[in-house]
C-alpha positions as CSV (number, residue, x, y, z in Angstrom):
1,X,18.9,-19.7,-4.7
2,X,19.9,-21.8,-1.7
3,X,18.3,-20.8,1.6
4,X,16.0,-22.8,3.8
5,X,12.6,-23.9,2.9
6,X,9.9,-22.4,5.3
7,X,6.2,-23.3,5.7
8,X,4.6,-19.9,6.6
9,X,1.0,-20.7,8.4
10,X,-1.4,-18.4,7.8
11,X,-5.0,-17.3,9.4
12,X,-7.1,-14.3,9.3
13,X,-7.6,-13.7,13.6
14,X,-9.2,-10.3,14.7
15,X,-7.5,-7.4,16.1
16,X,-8.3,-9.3,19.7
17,X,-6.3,-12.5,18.9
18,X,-3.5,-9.7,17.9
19,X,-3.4,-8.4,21.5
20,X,-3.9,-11.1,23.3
21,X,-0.5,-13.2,21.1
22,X,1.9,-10.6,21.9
23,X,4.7,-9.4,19.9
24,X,4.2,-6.5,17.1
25,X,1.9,-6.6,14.7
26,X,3.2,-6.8,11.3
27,X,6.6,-7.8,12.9
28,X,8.3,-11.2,12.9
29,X,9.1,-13.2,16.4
30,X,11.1,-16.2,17.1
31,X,8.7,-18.3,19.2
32,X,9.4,-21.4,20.8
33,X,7.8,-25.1,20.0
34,X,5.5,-24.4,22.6
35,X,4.2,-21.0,22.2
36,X,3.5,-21.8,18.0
37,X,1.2,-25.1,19.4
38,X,-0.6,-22.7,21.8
39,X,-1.3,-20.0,19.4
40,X,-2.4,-22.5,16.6
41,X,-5.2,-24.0,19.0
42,X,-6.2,-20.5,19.9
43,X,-7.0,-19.7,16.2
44,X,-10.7,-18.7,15.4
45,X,-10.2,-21.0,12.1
46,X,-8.2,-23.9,10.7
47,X,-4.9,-21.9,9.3
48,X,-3.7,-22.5,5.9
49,X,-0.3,-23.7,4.9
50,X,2.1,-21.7,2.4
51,X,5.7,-22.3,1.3
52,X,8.3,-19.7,2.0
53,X,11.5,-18.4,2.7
54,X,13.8,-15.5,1.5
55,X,15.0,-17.6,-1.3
56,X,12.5,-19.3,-2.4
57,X,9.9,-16.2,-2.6
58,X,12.8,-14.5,-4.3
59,X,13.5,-17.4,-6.9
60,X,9.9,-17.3,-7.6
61,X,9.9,-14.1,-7.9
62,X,12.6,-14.2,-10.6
63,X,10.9,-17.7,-12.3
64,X,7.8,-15.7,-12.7
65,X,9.3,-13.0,-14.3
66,X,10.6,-15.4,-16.9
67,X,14.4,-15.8,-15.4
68,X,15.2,-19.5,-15.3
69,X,15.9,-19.8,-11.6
70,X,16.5,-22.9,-9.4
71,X,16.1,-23.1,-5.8
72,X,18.4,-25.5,-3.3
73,X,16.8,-26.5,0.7
């Protein structure tokens, strides 16, 4: 797979912190520099940091399955 190698940050926030962010829940936004910082020093806890991206997950995917797979950044 070639694609580009994302670090997804995640954090469990309440419904509240949901309204209050903006955007659609359960959709995916392109936010600037800026707006990322502020959300991350709104979160209720320290987020946790998990690699992603299409390819990758999907290489993964395949490697787990038992298909030799290589992945490219």
């Amino acid at each position: 797979g070639v694609g580009s190698p994302i670090v997804d940050i995640l954090a469990q926030v309440p419904e509240s912190f949901l309204a209050d962010a903006g955007g659609e829940k359960g959709g995916m936004e392109l936010v600037t520099a800026e707006t990322m910082d502020r959300l991350i020093a709104k979160l209720p806890v320290e987020p946790a940091l998990a690699p992603g991206g299409s390819a990758a997950n999907t290489v993964f995917a395949l490697a787990q399955l038992g298909v030799g797979a290589s992945f490219l950044g």
